[in-house]
Structures are given as structure tokens and as C-alpha cells.
C-alpha positions as CSV (number, residue, x, y, z in Angstrom):
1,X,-246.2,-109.1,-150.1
2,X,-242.5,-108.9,-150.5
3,X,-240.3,-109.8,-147.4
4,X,-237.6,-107.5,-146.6
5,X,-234.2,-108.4,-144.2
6,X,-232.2,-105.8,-142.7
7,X,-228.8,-106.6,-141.6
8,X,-226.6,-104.8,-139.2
9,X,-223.1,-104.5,-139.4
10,X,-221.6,-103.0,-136.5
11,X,-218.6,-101.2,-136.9
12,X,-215.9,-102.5,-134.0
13,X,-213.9,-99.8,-132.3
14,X,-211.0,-100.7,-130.4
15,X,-210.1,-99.1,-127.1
16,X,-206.7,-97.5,-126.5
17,X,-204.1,-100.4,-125.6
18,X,-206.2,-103.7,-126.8
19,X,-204.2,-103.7,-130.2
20,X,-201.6,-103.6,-128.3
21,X,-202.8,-106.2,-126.2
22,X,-203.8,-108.5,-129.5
23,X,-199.9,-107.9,-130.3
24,X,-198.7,-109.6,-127.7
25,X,-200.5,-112.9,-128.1
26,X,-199.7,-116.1,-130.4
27,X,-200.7,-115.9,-134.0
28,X,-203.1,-118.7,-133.0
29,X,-204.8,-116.8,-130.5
30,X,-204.9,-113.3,-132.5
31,X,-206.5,-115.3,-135.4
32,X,-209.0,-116.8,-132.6
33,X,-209.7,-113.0,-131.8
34,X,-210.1,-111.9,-135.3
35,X,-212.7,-114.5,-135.9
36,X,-214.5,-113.4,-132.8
37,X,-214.4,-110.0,-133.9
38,X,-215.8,-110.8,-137.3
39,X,-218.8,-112.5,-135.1
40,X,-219.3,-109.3,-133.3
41,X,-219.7,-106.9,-136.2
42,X,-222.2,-109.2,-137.4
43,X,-224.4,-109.6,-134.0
44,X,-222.7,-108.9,-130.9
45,X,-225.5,-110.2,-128.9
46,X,-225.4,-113.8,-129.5
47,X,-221.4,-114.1,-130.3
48,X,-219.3,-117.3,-128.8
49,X,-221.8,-117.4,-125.1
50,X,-222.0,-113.4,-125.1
51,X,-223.2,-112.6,-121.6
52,X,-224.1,-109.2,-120.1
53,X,-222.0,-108.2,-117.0
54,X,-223.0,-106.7,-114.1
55,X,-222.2,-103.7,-112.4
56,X,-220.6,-100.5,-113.4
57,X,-222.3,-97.7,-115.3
58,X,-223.2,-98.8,-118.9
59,X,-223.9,-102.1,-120.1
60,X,-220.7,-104.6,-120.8
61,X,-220.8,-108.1,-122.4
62,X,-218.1,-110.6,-122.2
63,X,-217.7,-112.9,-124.8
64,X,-215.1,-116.2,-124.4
65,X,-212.4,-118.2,-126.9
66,X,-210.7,-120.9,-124.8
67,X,-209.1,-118.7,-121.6
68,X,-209.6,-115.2,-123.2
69,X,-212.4,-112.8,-122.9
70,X,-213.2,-110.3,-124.8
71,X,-215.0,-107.0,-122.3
72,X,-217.1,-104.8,-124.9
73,X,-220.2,-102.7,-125.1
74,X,-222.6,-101.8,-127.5
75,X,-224.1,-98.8,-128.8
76,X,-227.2,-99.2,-130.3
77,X,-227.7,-95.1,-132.1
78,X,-224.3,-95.3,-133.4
79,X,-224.4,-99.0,-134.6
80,X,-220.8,-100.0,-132.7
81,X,-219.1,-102.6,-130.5
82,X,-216.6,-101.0,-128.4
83,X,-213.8,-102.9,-127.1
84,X,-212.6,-102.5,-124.0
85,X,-210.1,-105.4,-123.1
86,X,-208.6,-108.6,-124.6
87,X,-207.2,-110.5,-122.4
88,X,-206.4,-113.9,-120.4
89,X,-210.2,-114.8,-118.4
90,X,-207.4,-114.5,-115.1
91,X,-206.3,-110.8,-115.9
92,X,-209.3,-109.5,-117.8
93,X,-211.5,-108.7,-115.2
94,X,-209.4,-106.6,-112.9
């Protein structure tokens, strides 16, 4: 018998505004972003201490580099990570 891997590649969707956001930072911290992102597309789940958040009306994860967060959620049907913010972990959640 033949074992068979699937792999997932989610395709990451940004919200309105968090390019903008990503702009604004250092090119340290944008390439710290990027690499996160690359981790999401590949399992957004398990990516740098994901966590589920709670509240609200759909599922959110959180996922940290240094002081910034990164607020997404997930759609399974569609395979997609949707960003929602990108920000400093004092700003982010408000």
C-alpha cells in the first residue's frame, strides 16, 4: 500500500487597511511579518504560539513576533487565512 500526503496551502487574504498597516513598520519588522505569513499559508493552526480568541462571532486566532500580533481567521471550504489586523500587541486588540 502506497502512502499518500496532502498538503494545504492556504491562500492569505489581507483585510482593507493591514497593508497599509505593514507599510508603516520597519523593514525588520515587515520582513518578521512576511515570514509569519509564509507560516500561515502553510498551517495556520500551529504558526509562532497560534491561539484561538475568544468572543465575537466567528472564530479569530492571534498569532505573536516580538510585540506584534497578527488577528486572523480561517476558512476551512474556501482554504484561506483572512487577516484582520497587524499591529503593536498594545493597539491590536482594541
Amino acid at each position: 500500500m502506497e502512502a499518500r500526503y496532502v498538503f494545504l496551502v492556504y491562500k492569505l487574504i489581507l483585510a482593507p487597511g493591514v497593508s497599509e498597516q505593514i507599510k508603516k513598520l520597519s523593514p525588520f519588522l515587515r520582513q518578521r511579518i512576511d515570514e509569519v505569513f509564509l507560516e500561515l499559508t502553510a498551517n495556520p493552526y500551529t504558526c509562532y504560539d497560534a491561539m484561538r480568541m475568544r468572543g465575537g462571532s466567528f472564530t479569530k486566532y492571534r498569532c505573536k513576533t516580538g510585540d506584534y500580533r497578527i488577528i486572523y481567521t480561517v476558512n476551512e471550504d474556501r482554504v484561506q487565512v483572512y487577516v484582520l489586523k497587524v499591529g503593536n500587541r498594545k493597539d491590536v486588540y482594541s
